[in-house]
Short mmCIF file of the C-alpha atoms (twelve columns), coordinates in Angstrom:
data_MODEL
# 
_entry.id   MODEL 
# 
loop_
_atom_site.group_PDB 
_atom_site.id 
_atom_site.type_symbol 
_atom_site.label_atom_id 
_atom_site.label_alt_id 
_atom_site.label_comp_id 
_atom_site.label_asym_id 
_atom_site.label_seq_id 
_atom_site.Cartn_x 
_atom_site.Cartn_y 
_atom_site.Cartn_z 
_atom_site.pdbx_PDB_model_num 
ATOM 1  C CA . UNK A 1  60.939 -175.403 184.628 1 
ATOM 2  C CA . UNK A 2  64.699 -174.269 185.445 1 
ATOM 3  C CA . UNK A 3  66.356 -171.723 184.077 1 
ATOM 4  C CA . UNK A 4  70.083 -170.911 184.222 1 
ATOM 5  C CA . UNK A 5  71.534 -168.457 185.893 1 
ATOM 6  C CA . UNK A 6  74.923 -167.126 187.011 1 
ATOM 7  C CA . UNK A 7  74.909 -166.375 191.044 1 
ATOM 8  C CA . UNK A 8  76.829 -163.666 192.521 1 
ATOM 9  C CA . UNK A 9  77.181 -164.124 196.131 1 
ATOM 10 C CA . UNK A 10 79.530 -163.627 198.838 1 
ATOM 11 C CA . UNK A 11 82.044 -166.839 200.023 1 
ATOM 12 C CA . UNK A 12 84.939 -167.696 201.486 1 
ATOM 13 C CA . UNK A 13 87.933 -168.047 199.206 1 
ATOM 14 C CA . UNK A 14 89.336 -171.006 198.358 1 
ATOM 15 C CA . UNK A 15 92.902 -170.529 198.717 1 
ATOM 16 C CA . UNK A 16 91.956 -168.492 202.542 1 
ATOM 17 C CA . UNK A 17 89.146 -170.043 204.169 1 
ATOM 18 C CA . UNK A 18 89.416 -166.644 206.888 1 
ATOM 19 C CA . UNK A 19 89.095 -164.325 204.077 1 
ATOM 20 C CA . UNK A 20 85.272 -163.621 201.974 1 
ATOM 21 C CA . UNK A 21 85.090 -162.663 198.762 1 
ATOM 22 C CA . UNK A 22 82.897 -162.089 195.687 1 
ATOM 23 C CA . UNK A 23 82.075 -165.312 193.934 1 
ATOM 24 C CA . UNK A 24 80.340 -166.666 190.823 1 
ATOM 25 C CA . UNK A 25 78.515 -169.811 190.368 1 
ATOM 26 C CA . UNK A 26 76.005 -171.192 187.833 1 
ATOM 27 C CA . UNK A 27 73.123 -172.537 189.001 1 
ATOM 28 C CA . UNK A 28 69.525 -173.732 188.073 1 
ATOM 29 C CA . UNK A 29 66.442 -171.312 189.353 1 
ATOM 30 C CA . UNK A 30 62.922 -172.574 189.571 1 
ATOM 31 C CA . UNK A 31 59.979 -170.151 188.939 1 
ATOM 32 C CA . UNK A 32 59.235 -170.014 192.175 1 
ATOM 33 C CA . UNK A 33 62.736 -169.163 193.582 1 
ATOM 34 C CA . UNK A 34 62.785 -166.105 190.704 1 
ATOM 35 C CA . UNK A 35 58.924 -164.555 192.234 1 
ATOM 36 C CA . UNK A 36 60.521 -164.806 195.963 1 
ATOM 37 C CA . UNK A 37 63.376 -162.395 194.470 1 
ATOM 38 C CA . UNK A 38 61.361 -160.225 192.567 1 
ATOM 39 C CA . UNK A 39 58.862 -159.924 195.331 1 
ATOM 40 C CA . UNK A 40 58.989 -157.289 197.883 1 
ATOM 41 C CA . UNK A 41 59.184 -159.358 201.084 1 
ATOM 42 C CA . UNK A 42 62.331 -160.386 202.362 1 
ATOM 43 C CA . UNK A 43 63.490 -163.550 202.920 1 
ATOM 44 C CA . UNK A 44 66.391 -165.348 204.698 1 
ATOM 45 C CA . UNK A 45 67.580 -167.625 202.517 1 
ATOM 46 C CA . UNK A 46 66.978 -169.008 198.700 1 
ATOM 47 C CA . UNK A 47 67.352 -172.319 197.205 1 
ATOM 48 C CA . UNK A 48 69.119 -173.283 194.073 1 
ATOM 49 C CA . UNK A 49 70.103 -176.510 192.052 1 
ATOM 50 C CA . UNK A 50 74.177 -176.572 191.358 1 
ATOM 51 C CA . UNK A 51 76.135 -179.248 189.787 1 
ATOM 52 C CA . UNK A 52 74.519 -182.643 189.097 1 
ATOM 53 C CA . UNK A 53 71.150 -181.641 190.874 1 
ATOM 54 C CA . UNK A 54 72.037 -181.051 194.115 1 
ATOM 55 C CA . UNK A 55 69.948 -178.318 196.325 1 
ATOM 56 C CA . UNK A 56 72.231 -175.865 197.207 1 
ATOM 57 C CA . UNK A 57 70.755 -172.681 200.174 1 
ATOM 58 C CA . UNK A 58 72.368 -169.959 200.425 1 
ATOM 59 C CA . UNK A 59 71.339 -166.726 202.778 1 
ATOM 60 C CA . UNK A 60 69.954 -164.259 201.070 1 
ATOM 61 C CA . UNK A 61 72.574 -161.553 203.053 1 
ATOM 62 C CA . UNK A 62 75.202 -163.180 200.872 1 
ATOM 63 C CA . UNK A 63 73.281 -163.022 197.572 1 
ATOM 64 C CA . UNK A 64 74.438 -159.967 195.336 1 
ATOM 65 C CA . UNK A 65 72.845 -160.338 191.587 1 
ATOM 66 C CA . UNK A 66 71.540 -162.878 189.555 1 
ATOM 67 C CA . UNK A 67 72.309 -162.640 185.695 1 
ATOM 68 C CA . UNK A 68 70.013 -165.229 183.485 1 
ATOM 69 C CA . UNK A 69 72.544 -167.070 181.063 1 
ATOM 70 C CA . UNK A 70 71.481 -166.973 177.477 1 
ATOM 71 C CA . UNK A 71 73.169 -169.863 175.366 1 
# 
């Protein structure tokens, strides 16, 4: 099962692709995406569903928090 989840991560900004910044994004976690955070090994990157189901990997260097959404 997926749950939902808002992604903080660092990305380039829209409006200046030569600058990074703090972004947002709400995407879909599977179980076993949430153990590989929680776990104590570390891990270059982590997979997520965005949008209309697409996988979406990002490195987990950029990754900052994850906050579960609640609706």
């Amino acid at each position: 099962m997926l749950k939902s989840y808002d992604l903080w991560y660092w990305g380039y900004d829209p409006d200046n692709h030569g600058q990074s910044q703090m972004l947002r994004k709400e995407v879909l976690i599977s179980e076993t995406t949430l153990k590989r955070f929680l776990s104590r090994a570390k891990y270059d990157y982590y997979e997520f569903v965005i949008d209309d189901g697409q996988k979406w990997i990002v490195a987990s260097d950029l990754v900052l928090q994850l906050r579960e959404r609640v609706d």
